[in-house]
C-alpha positions as CSV (number, residue, x, y, z in Angstrom):
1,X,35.8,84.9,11.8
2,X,37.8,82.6,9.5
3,X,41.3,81.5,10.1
4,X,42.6,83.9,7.1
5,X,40.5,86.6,7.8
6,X,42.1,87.0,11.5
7,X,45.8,86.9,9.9
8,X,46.2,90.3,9.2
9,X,44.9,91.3,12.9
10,X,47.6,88.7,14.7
11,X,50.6,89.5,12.5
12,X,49.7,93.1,13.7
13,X,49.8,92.0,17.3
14,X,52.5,89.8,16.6
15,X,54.4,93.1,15.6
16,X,53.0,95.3,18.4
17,X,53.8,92.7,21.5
18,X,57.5,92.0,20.1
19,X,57.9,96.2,19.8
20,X,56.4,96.6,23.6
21,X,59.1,94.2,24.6
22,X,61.9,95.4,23.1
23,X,61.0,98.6,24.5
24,X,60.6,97.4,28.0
25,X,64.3,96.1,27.3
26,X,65.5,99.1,26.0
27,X,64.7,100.4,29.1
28,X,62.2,103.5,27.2
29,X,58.5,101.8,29.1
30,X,58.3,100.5,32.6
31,X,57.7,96.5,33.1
32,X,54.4,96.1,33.6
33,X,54.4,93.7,36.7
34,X,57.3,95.2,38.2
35,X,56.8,98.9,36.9
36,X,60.3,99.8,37.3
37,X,62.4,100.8,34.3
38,X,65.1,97.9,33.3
39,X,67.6,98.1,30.4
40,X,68.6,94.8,29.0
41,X,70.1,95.7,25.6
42,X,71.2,92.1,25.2
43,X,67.8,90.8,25.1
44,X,66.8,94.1,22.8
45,X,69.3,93.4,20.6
46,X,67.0,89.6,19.8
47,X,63.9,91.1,20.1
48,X,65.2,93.3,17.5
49,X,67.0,90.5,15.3
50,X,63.1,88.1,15.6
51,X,61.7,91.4,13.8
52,X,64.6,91.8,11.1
53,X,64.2,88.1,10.5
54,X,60.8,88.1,10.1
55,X,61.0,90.8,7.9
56,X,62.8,88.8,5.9
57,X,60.8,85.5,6.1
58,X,57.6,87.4,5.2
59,X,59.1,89.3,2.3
60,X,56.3,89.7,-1.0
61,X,53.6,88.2,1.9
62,X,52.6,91.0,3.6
63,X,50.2,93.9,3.0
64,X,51.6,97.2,2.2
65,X,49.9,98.2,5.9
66,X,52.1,95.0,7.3
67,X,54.3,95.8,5.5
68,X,54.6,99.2,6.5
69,X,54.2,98.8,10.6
70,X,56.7,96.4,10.5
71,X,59.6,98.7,8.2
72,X,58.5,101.2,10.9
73,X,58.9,99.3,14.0
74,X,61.6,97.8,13.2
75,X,63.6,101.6,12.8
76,X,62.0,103.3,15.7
77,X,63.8,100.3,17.5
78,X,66.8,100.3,16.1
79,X,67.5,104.3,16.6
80,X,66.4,103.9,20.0
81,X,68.8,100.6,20.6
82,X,71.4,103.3,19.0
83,X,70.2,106.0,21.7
84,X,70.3,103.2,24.9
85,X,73.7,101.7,23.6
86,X,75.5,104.8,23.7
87,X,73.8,105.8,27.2
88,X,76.6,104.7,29.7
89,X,75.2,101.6,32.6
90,X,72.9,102.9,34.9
91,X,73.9,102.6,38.4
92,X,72.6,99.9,41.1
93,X,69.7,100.7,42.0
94,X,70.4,100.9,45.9
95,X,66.8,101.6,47.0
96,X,68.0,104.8,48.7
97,X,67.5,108.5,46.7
98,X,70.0,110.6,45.8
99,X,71.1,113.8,46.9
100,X,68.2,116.1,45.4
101,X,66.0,113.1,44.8
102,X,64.0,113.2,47.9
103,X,67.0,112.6,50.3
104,X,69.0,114.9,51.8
105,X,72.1,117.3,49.7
């Protein structure tokens, strides 16, 4: 496969990798070595600003279906950054359940 002809396939998972970590960051997907849930909207928030820029960058060079999975990634993430940011801090995880989590009321 030629150099050009593989372009279209890693800008897609270019765009698909930097969504999955943003999400993981976001707290909405578990890490995948760690497989616990972890918010980090700091780091979300430059996942999210890499995407906006290279929206930007890449502006009149895409396909219309780059084009496209990129306008769409880049809003689910921002209404979900929206939906985490107004979500108050999770507690410490203490490694002990809650009352009505498996532990006793």
């Amino acid at each position: 496969m030629q150099t050009d002809e593989k372009h279209p396939m890693l800008f897609s998972a270019l765009v698909i990798m930097l969504h999955s970590a943003a999400m993981q960051q976001l707290g909405k997907i578990k890490h995948p070595v760690t497989g616990k849930v972890e918010r980090h909207l700091p780091a979300a928030q430059d996942t999210i600003d890499m995407l906006d820029m290279l929206t930007a960058k890449t502006k009149g060079n895409l396909s219309t279906d780059e084009e496209k999975l990129l306008t769409q990634v880049v809003a689910e993430l921002k209404l979900n950054y929206v939906d985490e940011a107004g979500k108050p801090d999770a507690p410490p995880d203490t490694g002990t359940p809650a009352a009505g989590e498996g532990g006793r009321p």
